[in-house]
N, C-alpha and C positions, 0 to 999 in steps of 0.2 A: 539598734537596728541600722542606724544610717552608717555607723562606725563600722562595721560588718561589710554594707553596699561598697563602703569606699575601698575594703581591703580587699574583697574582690573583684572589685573592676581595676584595682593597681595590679594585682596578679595576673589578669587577664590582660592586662596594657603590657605588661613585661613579656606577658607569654607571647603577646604578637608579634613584641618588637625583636623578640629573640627569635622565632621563625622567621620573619623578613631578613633576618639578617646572615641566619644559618640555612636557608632554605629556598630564599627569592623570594620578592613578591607576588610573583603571577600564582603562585599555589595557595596564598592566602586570598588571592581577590576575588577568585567567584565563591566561595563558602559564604566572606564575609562584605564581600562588596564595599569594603570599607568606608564609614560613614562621610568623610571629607577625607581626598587624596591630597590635599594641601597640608591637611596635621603632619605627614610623616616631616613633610618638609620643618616646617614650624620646628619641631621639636628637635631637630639637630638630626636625622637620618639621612642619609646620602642615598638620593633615589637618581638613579643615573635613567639615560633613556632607552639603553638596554632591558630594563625593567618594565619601561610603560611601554614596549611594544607586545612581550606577549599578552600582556593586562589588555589592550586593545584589540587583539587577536582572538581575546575568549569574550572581551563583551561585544564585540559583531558578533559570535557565531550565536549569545545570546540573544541580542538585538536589542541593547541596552543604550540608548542613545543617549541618555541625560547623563548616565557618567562616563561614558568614551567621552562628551560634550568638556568635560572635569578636567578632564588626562589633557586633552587639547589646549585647554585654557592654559593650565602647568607649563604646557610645553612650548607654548607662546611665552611667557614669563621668565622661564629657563633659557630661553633663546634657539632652545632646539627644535623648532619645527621648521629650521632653513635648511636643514638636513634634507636630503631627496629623498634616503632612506627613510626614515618618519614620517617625510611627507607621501610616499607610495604606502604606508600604513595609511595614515591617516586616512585616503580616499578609499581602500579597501575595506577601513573599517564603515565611512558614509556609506560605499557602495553594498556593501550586506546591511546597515539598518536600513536600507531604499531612500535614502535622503542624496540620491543624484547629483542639486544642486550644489551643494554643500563639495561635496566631493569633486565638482565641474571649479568650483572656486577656489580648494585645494589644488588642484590640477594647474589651474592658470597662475597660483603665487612660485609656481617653481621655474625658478629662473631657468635653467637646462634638463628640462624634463626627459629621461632617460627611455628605451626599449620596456621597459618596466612600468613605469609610468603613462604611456603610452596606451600600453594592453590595459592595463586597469581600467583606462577611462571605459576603453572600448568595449570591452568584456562585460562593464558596470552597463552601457548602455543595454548593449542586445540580450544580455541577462532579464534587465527589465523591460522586454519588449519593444524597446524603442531604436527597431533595428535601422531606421533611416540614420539615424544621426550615429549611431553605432559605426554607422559604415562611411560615414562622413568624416567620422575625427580619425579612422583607420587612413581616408586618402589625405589627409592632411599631415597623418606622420607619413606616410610616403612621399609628401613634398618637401619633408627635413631631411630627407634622405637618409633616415632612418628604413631597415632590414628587418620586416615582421621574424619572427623565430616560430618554432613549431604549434609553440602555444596559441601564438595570436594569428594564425594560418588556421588554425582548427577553429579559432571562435567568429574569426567570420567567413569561415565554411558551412556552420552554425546559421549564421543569421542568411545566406544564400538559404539555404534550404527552408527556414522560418517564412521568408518571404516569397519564396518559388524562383527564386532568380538562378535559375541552372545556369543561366549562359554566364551570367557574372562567376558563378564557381569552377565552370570550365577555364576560364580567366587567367583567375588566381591558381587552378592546377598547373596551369604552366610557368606563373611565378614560381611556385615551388619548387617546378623541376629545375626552373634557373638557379634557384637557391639552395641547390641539393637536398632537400628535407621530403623528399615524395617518398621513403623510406622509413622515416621516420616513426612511431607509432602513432601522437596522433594524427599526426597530416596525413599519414594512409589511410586511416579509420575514416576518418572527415571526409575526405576525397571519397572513397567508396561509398560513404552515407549521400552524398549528393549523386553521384551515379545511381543510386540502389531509385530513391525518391523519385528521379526525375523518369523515370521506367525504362532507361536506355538500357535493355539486356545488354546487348551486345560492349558499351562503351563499359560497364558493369565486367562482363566475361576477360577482355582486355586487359584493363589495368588489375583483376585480381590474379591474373594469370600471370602478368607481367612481374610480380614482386617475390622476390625468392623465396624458397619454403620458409631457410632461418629466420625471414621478417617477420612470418603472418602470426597471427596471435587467434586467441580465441575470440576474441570481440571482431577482428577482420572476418576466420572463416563463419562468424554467425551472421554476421551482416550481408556474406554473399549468401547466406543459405534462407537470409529474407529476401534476399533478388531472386530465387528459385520458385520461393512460392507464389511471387506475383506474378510469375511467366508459367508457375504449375510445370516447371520443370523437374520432374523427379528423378529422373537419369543422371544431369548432372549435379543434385545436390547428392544423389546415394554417392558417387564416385566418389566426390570433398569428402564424405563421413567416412568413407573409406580409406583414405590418405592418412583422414586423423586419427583412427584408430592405428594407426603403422608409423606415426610420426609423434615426438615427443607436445603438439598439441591434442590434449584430451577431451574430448568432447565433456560438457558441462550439463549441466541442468536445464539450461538457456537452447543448447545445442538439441538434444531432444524435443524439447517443445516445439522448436521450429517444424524440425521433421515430422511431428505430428500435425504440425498446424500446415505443412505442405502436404500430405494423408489425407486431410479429408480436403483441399482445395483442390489437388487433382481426382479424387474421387477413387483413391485407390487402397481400399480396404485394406489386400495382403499385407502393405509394405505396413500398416500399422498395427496389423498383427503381428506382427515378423520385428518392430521396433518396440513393440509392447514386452516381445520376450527376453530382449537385450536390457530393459530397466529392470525387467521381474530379476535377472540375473548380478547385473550392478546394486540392486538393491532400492532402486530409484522409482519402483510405483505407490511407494506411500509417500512423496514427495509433492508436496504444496505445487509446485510449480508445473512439476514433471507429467503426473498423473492429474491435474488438472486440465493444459494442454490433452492426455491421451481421452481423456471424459468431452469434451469440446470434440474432440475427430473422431470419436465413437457415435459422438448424437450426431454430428453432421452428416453422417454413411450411415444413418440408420440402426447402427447397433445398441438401443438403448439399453436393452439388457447387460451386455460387457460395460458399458459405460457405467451404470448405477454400481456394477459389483465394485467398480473401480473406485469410484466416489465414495463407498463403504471401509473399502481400506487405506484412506487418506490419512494423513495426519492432522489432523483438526475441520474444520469445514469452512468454506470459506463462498461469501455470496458468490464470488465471478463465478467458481464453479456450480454452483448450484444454475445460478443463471442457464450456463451454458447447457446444463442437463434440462432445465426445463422448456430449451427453446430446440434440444431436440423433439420433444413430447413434442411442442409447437408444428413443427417441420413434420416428423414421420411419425410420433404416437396417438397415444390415445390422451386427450385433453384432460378426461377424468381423472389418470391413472397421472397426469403429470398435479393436477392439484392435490391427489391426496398425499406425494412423494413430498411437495411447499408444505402440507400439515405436520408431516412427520418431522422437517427439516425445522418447524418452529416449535412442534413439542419436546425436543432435543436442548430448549433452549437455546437457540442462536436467532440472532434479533437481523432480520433482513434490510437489506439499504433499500430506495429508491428505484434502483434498476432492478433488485428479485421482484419489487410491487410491480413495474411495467411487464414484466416477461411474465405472472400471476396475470396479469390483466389481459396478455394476448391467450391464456387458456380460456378463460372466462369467456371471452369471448367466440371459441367454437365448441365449449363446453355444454353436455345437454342436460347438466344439472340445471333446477329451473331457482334462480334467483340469486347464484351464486356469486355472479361479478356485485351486486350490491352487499354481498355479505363482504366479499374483500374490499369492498371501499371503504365500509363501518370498518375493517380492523387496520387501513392506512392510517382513516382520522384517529382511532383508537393509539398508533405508534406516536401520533404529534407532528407525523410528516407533513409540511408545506407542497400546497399545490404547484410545485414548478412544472416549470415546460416538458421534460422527460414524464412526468408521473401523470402531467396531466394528457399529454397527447396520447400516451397509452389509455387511461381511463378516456378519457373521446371517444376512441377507436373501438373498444370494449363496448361501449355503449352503441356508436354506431353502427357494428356491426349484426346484433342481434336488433337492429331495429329500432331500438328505443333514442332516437333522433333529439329529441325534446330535454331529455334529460342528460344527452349529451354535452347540448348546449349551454345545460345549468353548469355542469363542468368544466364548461371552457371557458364561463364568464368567470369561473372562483379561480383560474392558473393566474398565478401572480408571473410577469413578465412576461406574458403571451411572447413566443419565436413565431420565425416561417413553417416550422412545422407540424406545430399547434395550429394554427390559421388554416394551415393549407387540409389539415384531417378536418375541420368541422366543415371548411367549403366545399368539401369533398363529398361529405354525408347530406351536406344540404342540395346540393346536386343530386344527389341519387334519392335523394325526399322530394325532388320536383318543387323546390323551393329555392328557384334560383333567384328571386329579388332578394334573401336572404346570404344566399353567398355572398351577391355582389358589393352587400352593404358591408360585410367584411373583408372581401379585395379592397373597398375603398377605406375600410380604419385600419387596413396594412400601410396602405399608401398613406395613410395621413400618421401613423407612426413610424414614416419611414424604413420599414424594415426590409430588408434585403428580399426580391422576390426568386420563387424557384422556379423550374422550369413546369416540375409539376402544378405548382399552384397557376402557374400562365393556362396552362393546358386545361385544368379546371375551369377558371374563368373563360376560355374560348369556348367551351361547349356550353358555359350559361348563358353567352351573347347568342350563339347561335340556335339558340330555346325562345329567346324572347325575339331574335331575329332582329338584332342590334348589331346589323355590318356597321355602323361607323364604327362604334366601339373597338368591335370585332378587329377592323382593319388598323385601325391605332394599335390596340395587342398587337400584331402581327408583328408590327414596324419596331415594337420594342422591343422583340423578340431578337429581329435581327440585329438592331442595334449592341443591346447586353449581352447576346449569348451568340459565341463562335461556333459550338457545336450543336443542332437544337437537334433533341432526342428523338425518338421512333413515333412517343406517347403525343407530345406536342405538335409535331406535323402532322399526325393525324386528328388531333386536335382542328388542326386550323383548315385540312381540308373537310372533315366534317359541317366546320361554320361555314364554308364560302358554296357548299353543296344545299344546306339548309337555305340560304339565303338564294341559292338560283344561280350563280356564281360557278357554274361548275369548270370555265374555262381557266378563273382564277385558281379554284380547286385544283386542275391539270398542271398549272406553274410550279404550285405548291409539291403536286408530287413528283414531277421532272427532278427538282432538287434533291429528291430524296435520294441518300447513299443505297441503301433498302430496302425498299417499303414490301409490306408485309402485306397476309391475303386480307386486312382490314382496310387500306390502303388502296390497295384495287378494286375491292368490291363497293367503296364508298364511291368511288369515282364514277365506274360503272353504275351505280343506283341514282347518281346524277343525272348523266346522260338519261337515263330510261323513266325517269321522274318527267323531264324535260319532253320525251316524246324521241330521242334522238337516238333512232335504231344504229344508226349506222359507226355513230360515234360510240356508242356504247359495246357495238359486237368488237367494233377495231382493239377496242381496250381490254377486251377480255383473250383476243388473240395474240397482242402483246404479251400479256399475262401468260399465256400457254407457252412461248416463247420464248418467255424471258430467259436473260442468261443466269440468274439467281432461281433455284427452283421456290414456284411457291405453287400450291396447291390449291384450288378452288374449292371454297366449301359451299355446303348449301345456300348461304345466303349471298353468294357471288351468283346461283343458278338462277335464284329466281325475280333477281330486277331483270333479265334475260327475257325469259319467259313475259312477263307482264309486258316489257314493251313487243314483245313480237304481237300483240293485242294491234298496236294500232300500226301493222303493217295491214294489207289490200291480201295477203296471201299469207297460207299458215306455213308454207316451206321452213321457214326462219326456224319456226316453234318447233315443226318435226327435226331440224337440225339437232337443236339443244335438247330434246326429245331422244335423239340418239346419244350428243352426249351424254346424258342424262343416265343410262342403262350403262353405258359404258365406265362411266367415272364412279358406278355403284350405288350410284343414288335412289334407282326405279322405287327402290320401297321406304325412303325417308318421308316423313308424312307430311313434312313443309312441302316436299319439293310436289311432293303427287297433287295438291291440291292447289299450287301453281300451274302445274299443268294441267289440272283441269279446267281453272279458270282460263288458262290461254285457249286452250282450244271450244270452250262454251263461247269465245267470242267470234266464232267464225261458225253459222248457221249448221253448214252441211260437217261439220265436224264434232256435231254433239256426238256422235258414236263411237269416237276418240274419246272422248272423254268418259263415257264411262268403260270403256275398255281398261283404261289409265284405272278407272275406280275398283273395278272387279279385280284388276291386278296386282294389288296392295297385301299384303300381307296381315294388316290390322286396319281399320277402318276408326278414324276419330272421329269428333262430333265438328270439326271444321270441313274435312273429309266428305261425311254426311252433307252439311249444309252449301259445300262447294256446289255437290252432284246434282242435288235437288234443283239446285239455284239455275244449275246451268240447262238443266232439261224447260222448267217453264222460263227463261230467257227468250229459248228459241223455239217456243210455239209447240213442244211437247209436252204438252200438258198433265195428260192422261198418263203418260211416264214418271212424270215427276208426284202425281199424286199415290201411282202405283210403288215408286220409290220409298215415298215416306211410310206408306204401310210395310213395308220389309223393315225398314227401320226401325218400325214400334215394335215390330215381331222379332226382331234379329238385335238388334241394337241395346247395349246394356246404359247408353247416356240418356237425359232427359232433354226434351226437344228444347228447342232455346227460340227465341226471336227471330232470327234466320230462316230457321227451315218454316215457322208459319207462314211466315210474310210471304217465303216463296208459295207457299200452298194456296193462300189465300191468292194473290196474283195469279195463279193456275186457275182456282176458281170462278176467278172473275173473268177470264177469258173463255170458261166454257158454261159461262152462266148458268152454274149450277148451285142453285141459292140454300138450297137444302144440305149438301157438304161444304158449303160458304158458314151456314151456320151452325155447322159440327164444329170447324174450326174457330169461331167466334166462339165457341162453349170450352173449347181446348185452350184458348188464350187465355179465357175468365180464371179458367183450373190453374192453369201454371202462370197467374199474375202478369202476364205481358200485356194484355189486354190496354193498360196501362200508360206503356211508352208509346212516343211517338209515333215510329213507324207501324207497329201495330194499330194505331188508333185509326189513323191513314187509312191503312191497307184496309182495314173494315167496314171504315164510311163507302171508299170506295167500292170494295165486292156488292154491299147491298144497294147503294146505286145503280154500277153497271148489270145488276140482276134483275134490276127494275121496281125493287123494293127504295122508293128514296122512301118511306115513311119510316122506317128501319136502320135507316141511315142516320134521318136526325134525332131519332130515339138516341139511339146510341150516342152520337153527338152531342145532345143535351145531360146525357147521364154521366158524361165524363166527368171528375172531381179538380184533372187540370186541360184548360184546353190552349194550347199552344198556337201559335201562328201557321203551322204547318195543318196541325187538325181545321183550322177556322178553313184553310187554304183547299182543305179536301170538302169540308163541307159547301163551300161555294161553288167549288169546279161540278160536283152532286149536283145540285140545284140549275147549275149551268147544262149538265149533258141532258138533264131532262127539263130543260125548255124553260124554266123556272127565272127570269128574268129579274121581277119580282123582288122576288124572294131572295135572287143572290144579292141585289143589289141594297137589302134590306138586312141582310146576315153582315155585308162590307161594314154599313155604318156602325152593326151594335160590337163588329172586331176591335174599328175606332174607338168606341165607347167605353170597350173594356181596357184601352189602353196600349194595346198589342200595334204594331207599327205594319204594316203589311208590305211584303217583301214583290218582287218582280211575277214570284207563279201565284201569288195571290191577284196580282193585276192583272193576271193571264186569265184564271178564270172567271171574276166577272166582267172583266169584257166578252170573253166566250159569251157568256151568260146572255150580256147586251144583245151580243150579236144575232143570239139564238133568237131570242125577245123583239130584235128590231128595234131597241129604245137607243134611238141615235142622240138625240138628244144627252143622257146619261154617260155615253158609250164614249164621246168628245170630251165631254168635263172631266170622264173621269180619265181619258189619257190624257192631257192636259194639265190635270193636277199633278202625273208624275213627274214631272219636270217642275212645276212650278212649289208645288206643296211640299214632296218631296225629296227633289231634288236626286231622281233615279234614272240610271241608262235606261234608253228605251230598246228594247229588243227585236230583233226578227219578228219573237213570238208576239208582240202586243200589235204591231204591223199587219200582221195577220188577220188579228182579229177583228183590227179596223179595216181592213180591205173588205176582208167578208163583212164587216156589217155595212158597209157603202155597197156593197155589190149587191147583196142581198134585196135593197130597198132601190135601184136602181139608179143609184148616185156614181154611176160610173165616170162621168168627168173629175170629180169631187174625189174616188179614189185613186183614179190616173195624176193627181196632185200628190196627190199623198204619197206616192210611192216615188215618185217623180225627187220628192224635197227628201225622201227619208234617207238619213246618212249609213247605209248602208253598202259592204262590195258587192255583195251579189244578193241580186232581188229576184232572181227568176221564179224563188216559191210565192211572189207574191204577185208578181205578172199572171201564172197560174191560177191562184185564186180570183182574177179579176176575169180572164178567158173563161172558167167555169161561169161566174156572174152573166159575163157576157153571151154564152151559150144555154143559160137559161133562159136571159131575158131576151135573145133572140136579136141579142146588137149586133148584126152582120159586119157592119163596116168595121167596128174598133174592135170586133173579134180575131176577125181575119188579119189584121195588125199586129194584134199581138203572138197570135198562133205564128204569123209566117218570122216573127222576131225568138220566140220561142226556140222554132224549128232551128234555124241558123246558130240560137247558142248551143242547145242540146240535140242534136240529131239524132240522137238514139232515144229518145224520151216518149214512150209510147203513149202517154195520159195527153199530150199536146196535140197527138196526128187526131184520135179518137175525139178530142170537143171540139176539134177544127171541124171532123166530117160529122158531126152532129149539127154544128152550125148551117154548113151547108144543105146539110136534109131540113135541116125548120126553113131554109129559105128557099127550099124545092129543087135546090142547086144540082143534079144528083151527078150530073159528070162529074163536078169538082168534088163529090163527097165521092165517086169512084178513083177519082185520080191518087185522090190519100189515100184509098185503102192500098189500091195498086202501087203507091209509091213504098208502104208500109213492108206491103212484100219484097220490095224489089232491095229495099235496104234491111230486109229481116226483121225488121224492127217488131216485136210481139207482145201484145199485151197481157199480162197474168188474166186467168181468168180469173173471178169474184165470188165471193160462197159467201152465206150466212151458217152463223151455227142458234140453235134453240134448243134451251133445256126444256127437256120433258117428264113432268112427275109425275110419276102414275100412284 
């Protein structure tokens, strides 16, 4: 056996050595790789270095470093590696196994490194990305006064465009044209590639126009026919297709696609019908490339039907296209109809990459199959796919879109190598889940990973500062906005005028949109909703007549109308409101139901203009239950009671919505003003039925009706029966106890509020001091405002002022409350000088009546309640000229007192 081994491997040593020597050795060495390139030597072969270059040639293309490493060594040995020749192998072959160094070290042993060696280094660099020094060791042969040649003119036209540096390639275009080679093929391809990139149509149109037909080749006219479709020029890329079907360049495969891929960017169906019929005739729509391309411009313009036929007669199937057909379904189909096309496309056997699973996950996600995005994520895990950033920010997105927030987040904690836009879809969904301490904690593990931010992801973060109403933050973003980013987009200024409007800022908000190249009607109408947020009529109409104005048309939608309307509220006159009112009918709005229940509400706030208002209601075309609750609201506002109760009854009768919160509270507040305890507790029995009873203002509004109905024992029933009683409830049942005299009792209900723990707010202090006041218990009435400053540490109001003047007045401590109003930090005191004039025109203080009435008079002259307890005064002190001179004065300045009415219910 071993005498055998040996005489075949002597046959097989003969037979090598006979091919090396009748054949080369570059044809035996990639078979056999030969075990040691030194044997040949050894044994008496004559291995020249004609030999070990193409041997080096086939192990870079392999990437064989350890024995090119061999050859090297030999050739060090041999003495042949002083050769230039050799030595520009040599670095060609480092530079294809990516061992740079290596090849930067061959570079530097050549004594007079040639035009050839030169471009290797160069070409080795920007090949591997390292276009700085790429373009460094290019200006250094330029200082040898060394002549780049076509080659090394295209490769660092190459690295300009790699890096974006147009202007350095502009540059070098004109080195070329010194150097004659702008002709050339590749320096014209190269040169046009950086025009094409840098989007300069025009400098693009120029130099291809400028080059003679003989020159252009097919890779020039395709490359201008990618400058066509970024400018969606189809005029003049048909005209080019045009030439080259008449001239000996023939359109390719390459050439088509483009023309398709310019079809659906200008949005021009025909011409890809019309280009569709040109390959059915060439023979080119069962074409991998061709008809992939014509499937992409079909789904893009909506043809998905011509697109699928297309995709059906392809030549094998291939994900990009499938992609492409599924993110038309995405764009213009049906979501269903595009997953069950992905089932077909895997029971065909064809195993999907990465990008089919992302473009499956944006159907899922407006898909109204119920559970199906989880079923395609069980068959990702089921392929082996890793969670990276493409697959995972689609499955995010998937998830956040249908809602399910929570379990999005589980999938964005399992992406391996979270990116920017990974990060920016979860802070995006947690913004829109009103879980903005959640985004923000992931803006800051972006920043603590360093990662590049986007303009989107800024944009998100401005609108969660301006949630939590974090201007400093806020205003930091901004500054880095300007800093990082030259252009900042439509989404982000709106962004950042949104926060500076939340925070009150709306003058900042107005710098923010001055800047804007465009701004949009979200843009205006933010600004506007500023101002009228603010109270700031004037500012706010100016900015909406810009808006009309403007030299960019934009159009005012509903929600531009109706921060309009609400501030016309707190003008003195509804003019304003009927303005917008006209606009309103004009720009087509009279029947959108936001705007009509804006306009109700503007005009319920002006008395004598309830009859607008429900004129506005009648004149609706469909009635909603905000609508309803506007109407109701706004008749018992303003003292139509009987209307507003007569209201609600058409609405049970007419009305298909169930009453809500709103319209009782308004019902009840009618009832309570017409003291009628008996439809008081209809609707108390209406509340129990539809559970409101409940909340807050309901609980409120109930103690109160059977208070002011005279029922308090009814009040604190209810009050005690509640299951939560809030600060607000404690706060009505005190003021109860308070309107009926109940001193007491309020001040006995104050302590067990204490007791239960509830903190009591300024209208809780409102009404047991009332309470006091009603009561007389001065003693109480002092501690207990006293303690608001000291205990709790609360502004003291007008209203608590008040209620200690009436209770010093009441008990005839009028020096004691002329202190008190005297020290209280307030601008205008006149309603409490009032209150102490009434005191004093009870108690029949003449002298500091007359004081304060003639001081009254001078600040309000028209104020009828002052002239009337002046000449009251005067009649208790028998005064009667002077109690005639005020009435006569009363006349003579018009000044006229409402008369007074009581109302009583009566049940029979």
């Amino acid at each position: 056996m071993t005498f055998l081994n040996r005489f075949l491997f002597a046959i097989a040593k003969n037979h090598t050595f006979r091919c090396i020597k009748s054949q080369g050795i570059g044809l035996l060495w990639t078979p056999f790789k030969l075990r040691n390139f030194s044997d040949l030597a050894r044994n008496g072969y004559d291995v020249g270095t004609k030999d070990c270059i193409p041997i080096l040639q086939s192990l870079g293309d392999a990437g064989d470093l350890i024995s090119g490493q061999q050859i090297h060594s030999f050739l060090i040995k041999t003495g042949s590696n002083q050769q230039v020749f050799v030595q520009n192998n040599l670095m060609r072959f480092y530079s294809m196994c990516g061992d740079l160094s290596s090849a930067h070290q061959v570079f530097d042993e050549i004594s007079e490194p040639n035009l050839v060696s030169w471009t290797s280094l160069v070409s080795a660099y920007i090949h591997d990305g390292r276009v700085d020094t790429g373009l460094c060791m290019f200006l250094q042969m330029f200082r040898t006064g060394l002549m780049p040649n076509e080659f090394g003119f295209s490769v660092v036209l190459k690295a300009c465009r790699m890096i974006n540096q147009f202007v350095l390639g502009e540059s070098i275009h004109g080195l070329i044209l010194k150097c004659g080679l702008e002709l050339s093929k590749f320096c014209s391809s190269s040169i046009l590639g950086v025009y094409v990139e840098s989007g300069d149509v025009k400098k693009v149109h120029k130099f291809f126009h400028a080059i003679p037909q003989w020159c252009r080749s097919e890779a020039l006219c395709n490359m201008f026919l990618e400058s066509c479709v970024l400018s969606c020029d189809l005029v003049e890329a048909n005209n080019l297709f045009q030439q080259m079907g008449y001239s000996n360049i023939r359109p390719n495969c390459f050439t088509y696609a483009i023309m398709f891929k310019l079809c659906a960017a200008a949005l021009v169906a025909d011409f890809a019908k019309l280009f569709h019929g040109k390959i059915v005739k060439i023979g080119f729509e069962s074409d991998l490339v061709v008809g992939g391309a014509l499937v992409d411009s079909y789904s893009n313009l909506g043809f998905l039907d011509d697109a699928y036929k297309v995709f059906k007669n392809l030549d094998g199937n291939d994900n990009m296209v499938i992609c492409a057909l599924l993110a038309g379904h995405i764009q213009h189909g049906n979501p269903d109809q595009g997953l069950h096309l992905f089932l077909d496309f895997i029971s065909e056997g064809n195993k999907p990459d990465p990008f089919t699973f992302a473009s499956v996950f944006s159907l899922c996600s407006k898909s109204a199959i119920e559970g199906i995005g989880s079923q395609v994520h069980s068959s990702l895990i089921k392929h082996g796919f890793i969670m990276d950033p493409v697959i995972g920010s689609a499955i995010v997105n998937m998830y956040g879109n249908i809602g399910m927030i929570s379990e999005a987040y589980k999938c964005f904690l399992e992406v391996e190598s979270k990116n920017t836009i990974c990060f920016s879809a979860m802070i995006n969904y947690f913004l829109l889940d009103s879980r903005h301490d959640m985004a923000l904690e992931l803006f800051f593990k972006m920043r603590t990973l360093a990662l590049e931010l986007c303009q989107s992801t800024v944009s998100y973060v401005v609108r969660a500062y301006a949630h939590l109403n974090m201007l400093r933050e806020g205003k930091s973003l901004h500054s880095y906005t300007l800093k990082h980013f030259i252009d900042i987009d439509l989404c982000l200024q709106n962004a950042l005028i949104e926060m500076y409007v939340k925070c009150g800022l709306v003058e900042k908000a107005e710098t923010v949109f001055n800047a804007m190249m465009i701004p949009n009607e979200f843009s205006w109408t933010t600004v506007i909703t500023g101002y009228s947020d603010l109270g700031q009529s004037k500012k706010a109409f100016s900015m909406f007549q810009n808006m009309l104005l403007s030299p960019v048309a934009v159009t005012p939608s509903q929600y531009t109308i109706v921060p309009l309307l609400q501030v016309c509220c707190s003008g003195e006159t509804s003019l304003a409101g009927k303005q917008v009112h006209g606009y309103v009918i004009k720009a087509g709005f009279e029947h959108n139901l936001y705007v009509g229940s804006a306009l109700i509400n503007m005009y319920a706030g002006f008395k004598h203009e309830s009859e607008s208002a429900f004129l506005v209601f009648i004149s609706m075309n469909q009635q909603d239950i905000v609508l309803w609750s506007s109407m109701i609201t706004a008749w018992a506002q303003n003292g139509y009671y009987r209307e507003a109760l007569l209201l609600f009854v058409k609405f049970q009768n007419d009305s298909i919505f169930s009453v809500d919160e709103s319209i009782l509270v308004s019902c009840l507040s009618a009832c309570t003003a017409l003291t009628s305890l008996e439809i008081g507790k209809c609707f108390h029995a209406l509340c129990m039925k539809t559970g409101i009873e409940s909340s807050v203002h309901a609980a409120s509004s109930i103690i109160d009706m059977y208070s002011k109905c005279g029922s308090i024992r009814d009040a604190y029933k209810f009050f005690e029966g509640l299951r939560k009683q809030t600060v607000v409830t404690w706060t009505a049942m005190i003021s109860a106890y308070a309107y009926h005299g109940l001193g007491i009792e309020a001040i006995q209900l104050f302590h067990e509020m204490k007791a239960a723990g509830l903190k009591p707010d300024e209208l809780t202090f409102t009404g047991v001091l009332t309470a006091c006041s009603h009561a007389g218990l001065l003693a109480e009435g002092w501690k207990l405002f006293e303690s608001m400053r000291t205990e709790y540490d609360m502004e003291v109001t007008i209203a608590h002022y008040t209620c200690m003047v009436d209770l010093l007045g009441r008990l005839e401590k009028v020096t004691e409350a002329e202190a008190l109003i005297n020290e209280a930090p307030l601008q205008s005191k006149t309603q409490l000088w009032k209150i102490l004039l009434g005191a004093c025109s009870t108690h029949q203080n003449f002298e500091k009546g007359k004081k304060i009435a003639e001081m009254l008079i001078e600040l309000e002259p028209n104020e009828p309640t002052t002239y009337v307890m002046l000449s009251n005064i005067y009649a208790a002190a028998s005064m009667w000229n002077h109690k005639l001179e005020v009435r006569n004065k009363m006349k003579y300045e018009y000044v006229q007192k409402e008369p007074g009415y009581s109302r009583v219910g009566v049940v029979s």
